[in-house]
C-alpha positions as CSV (number, residue, x, y, z in Angstrom):
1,X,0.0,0.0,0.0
2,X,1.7,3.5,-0.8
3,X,2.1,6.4,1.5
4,X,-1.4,8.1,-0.3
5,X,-3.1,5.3,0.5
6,X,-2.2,5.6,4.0
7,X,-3.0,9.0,4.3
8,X,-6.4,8.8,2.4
9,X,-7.3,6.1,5.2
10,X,-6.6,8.0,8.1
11,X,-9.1,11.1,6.3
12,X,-11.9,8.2,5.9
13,X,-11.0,7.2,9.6
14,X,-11.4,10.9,10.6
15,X,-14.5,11.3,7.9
16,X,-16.5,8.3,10.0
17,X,-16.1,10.5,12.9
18,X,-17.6,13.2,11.2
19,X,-14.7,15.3,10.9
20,X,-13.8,15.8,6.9
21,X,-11.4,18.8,6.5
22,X,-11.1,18.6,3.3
23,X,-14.5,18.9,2.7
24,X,-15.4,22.2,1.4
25,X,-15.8,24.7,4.4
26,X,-16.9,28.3,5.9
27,X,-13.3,28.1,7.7
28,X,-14.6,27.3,10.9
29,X,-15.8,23.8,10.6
30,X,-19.0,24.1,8.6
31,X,-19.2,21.9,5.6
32,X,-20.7,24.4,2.7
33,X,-22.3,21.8,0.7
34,X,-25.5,19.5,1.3
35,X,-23.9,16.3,2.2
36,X,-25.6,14.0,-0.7
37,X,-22.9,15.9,-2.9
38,X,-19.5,15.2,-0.9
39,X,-17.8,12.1,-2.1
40,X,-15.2,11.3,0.7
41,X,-12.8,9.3,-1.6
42,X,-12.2,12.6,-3.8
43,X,-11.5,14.2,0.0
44,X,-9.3,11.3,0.9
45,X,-7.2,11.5,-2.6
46,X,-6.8,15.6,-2.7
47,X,-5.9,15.4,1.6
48,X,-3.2,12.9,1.0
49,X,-1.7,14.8,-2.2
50,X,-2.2,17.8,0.2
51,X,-0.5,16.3,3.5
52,X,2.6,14.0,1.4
53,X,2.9,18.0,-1.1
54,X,3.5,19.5,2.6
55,X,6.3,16.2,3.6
56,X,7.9,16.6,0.4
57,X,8.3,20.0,0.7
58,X,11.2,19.3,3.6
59,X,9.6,22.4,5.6
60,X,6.7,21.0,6.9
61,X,6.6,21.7,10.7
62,X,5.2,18.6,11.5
63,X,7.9,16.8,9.8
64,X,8.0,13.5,7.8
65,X,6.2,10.9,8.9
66,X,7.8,7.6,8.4
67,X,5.6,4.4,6.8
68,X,5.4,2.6,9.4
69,X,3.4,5.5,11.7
70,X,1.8,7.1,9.2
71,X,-1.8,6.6,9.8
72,X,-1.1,7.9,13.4
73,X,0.8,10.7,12.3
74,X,-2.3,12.0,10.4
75,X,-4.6,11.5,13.1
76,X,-2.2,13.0,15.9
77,X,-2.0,15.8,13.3
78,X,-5.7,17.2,13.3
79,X,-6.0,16.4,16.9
80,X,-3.2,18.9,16.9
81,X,-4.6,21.3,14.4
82,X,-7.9,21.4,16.2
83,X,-6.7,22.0,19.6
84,X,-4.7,24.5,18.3
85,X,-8.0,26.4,16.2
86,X,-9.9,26.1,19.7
87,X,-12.2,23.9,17.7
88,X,-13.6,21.3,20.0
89,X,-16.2,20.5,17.4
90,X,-19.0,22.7,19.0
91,X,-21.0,20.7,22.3
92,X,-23.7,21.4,19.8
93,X,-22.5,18.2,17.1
94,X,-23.4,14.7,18.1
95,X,-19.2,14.2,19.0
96,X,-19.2,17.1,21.6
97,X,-16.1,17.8,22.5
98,X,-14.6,14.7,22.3
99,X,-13.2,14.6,18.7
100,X,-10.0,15.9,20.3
101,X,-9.3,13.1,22.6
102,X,-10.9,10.8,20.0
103,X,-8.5,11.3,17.4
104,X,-5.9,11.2,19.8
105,X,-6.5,7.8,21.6
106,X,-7.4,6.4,17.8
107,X,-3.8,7.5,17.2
108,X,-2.0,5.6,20.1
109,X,-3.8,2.6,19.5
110,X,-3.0,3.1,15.4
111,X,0.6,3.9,16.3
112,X,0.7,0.8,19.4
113,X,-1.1,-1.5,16.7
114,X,1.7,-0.5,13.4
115,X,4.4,-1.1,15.9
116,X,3.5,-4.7,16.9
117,X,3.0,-5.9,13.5
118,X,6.3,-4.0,12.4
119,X,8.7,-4.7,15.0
120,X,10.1,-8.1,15.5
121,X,10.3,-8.1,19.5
């Protein structure tokens, strides 16, 4: 499976949970489109030519993620980004606050999970 691959499913991973940024948007979270017209694997193809473009620059703050971790990488990362917007995915949404620490546990267990099956001990 290549590294796009990867990335696009962490998005549908994210996407389940009802958070899609890549999905068109007001900026602040809203999707701008009725749902019936989103198709998630165009999302999950243009996030993972947009997260690898930002690896391959070599200036990426979050750095370069290796194969192995990948999937947790991307997961960690919007936990990140979100924390850092003060977007806790309004109380308002059926996941509450809890996207956050969602994506974050998702991401141990991904990362815990990659390493098992990698490592040899």
């Amino acid at each position: 499976m290549s590294k796009l691959e990867r990335f696009a499913e962490a998005y549908k991973l994210m996407a389940e949970l009802g958070y899609r940024p890549a999905a068109p948007s007001d900026g602040l979270g809203g999707i701008t489109i009725p749902s019936a017209e989103l198709d998630v694997d165009i999302e999950a193809r243009e996030y993972a030519d947009w997260f690898a473009a930002q690896e391959d620059t070599g200036e990426f703050p979050a750095g370069c993620t290796d194969y192995i971790s990948n999937r947790a990488a991307v997961l960690a990362f919007e936990a990140f980004r979100l924390m850092n917007a003060g977007l806790f995915w309004g109380s308002d949404t059926e996941n509450g606050p809890k996207l956050v620490p969602t994506l974050l546990r998702i991401a141990a267990e991904e990362y815990e999970r990659a390493m098992r099956e990698e490592l040899p001990y």
